[in-house]
Structure formats: structure tokens, C-alpha cells
One Martini backbone bead per residue (centre of mass of N, CA, C, O) as a GRO file, in nm:
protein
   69
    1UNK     BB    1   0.098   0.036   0.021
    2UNK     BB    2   0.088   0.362  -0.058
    3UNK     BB    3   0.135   0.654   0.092
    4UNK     BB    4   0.010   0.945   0.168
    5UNK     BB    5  -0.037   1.244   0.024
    6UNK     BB    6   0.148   1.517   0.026
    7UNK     BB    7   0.095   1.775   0.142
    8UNK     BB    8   0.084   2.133  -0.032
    9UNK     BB    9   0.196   2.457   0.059
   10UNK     BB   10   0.282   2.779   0.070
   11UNK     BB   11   0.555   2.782   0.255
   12UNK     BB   12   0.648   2.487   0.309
   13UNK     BB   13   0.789   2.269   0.530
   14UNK     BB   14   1.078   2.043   0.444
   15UNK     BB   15   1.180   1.710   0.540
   16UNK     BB   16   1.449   1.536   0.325
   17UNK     BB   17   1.520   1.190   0.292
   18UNK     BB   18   1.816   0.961   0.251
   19UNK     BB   19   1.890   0.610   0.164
   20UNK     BB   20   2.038   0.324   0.146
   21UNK     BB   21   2.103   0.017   0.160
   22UNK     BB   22   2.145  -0.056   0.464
   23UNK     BB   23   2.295   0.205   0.516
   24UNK     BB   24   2.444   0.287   0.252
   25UNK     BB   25   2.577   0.453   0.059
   26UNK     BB   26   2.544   0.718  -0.201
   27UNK     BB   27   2.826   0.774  -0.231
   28UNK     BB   28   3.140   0.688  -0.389
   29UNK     BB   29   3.195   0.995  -0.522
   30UNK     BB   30   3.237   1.283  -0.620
   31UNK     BB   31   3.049   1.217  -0.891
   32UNK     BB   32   2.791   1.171  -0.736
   33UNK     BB   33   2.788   1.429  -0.588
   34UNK     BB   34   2.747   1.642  -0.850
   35UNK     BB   35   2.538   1.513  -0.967
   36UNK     BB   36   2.315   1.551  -0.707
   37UNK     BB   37   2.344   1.860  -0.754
   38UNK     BB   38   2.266   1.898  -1.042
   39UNK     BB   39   1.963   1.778  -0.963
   40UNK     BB   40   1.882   1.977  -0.743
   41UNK     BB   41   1.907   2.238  -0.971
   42UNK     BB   42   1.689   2.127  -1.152
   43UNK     BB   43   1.461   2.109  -0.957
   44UNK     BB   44   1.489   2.397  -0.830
   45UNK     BB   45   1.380   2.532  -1.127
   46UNK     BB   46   1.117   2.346  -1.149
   47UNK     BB   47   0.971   2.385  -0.860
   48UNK     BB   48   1.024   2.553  -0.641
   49UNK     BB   49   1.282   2.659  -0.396
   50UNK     BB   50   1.398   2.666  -0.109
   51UNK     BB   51   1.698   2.621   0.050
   52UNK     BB   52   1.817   2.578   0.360
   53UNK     BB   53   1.964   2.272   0.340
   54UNK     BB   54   2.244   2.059   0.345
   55UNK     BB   55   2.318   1.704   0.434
   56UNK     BB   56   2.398   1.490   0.218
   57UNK     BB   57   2.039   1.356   0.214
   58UNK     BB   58   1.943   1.664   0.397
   59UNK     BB   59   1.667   1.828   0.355
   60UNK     BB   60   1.534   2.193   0.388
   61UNK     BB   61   1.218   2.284   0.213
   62UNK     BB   62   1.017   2.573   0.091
   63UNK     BB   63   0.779   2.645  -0.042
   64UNK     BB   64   0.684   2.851  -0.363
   65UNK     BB   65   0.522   3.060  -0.531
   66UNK     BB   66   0.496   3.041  -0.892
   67UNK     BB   67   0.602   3.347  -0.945
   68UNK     BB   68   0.911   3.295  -0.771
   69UNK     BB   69   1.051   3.089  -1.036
   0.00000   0.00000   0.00000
């Protein structure tokens, strides 16, 4: 059964995690990071979000009203 469909609204604050398979790693060099950072700069210009932070692979993102981005 696939979990509830996140609320959301202008303005709202998300904390967003991820995990390799049994806590294991997910960058596995430079380049791995690089690339989830360049997928991350073109996800915020496609759907509109201020980064708050950033470690590893725990983000806090506010989503903005669509005429913002």
C-alpha cells in the first residue's frame, strides 16, 4: 500500500531524507556528488523551492508560490 499523499502548500516547510540499501553509502565518490547536486540545482529551478539546507542527503526545503521561480 503506497503512503498518503503529502499535504502541500505555499510556503510550507519539508524535511527530506534518503538512505542507500541498509544504511549504506550513496555517494560512493566526487562524482556521484556532483552529479545529485546538479540534479538537485535543476529540480529547484523546475519546481520552485528555497534550500534551507543541505547535508549529506538531508534537505530542508520550503516550497514558494509558482510565480517565484
Amino acid at each position: 500500500m503506497a503512503r498518503p499523499l503529502r499535504i502541500e502548500f505555499e510556503g510550507a516547510f519539508y524535511h527530506i531524507t534518503s538512505r542507500g540499501n541498509l544504511r549504506d553509502r550513496i555517494f560512493f565518490d566526487d562524482k556521484d556528488r556532483e552529479t545529485f547536486l546538479e540534479i538537485l540545482r535543476r529540480t529547484k529551478e523546475r519546481y520552485g523551492y528555497l534550500l534551507h539546507a543541505y547535508q549529506q542527503v538531508i534537505l530542508i526545503v520550503r516550497s514558494l508560490p509558482k510565480q517565484e521561480f
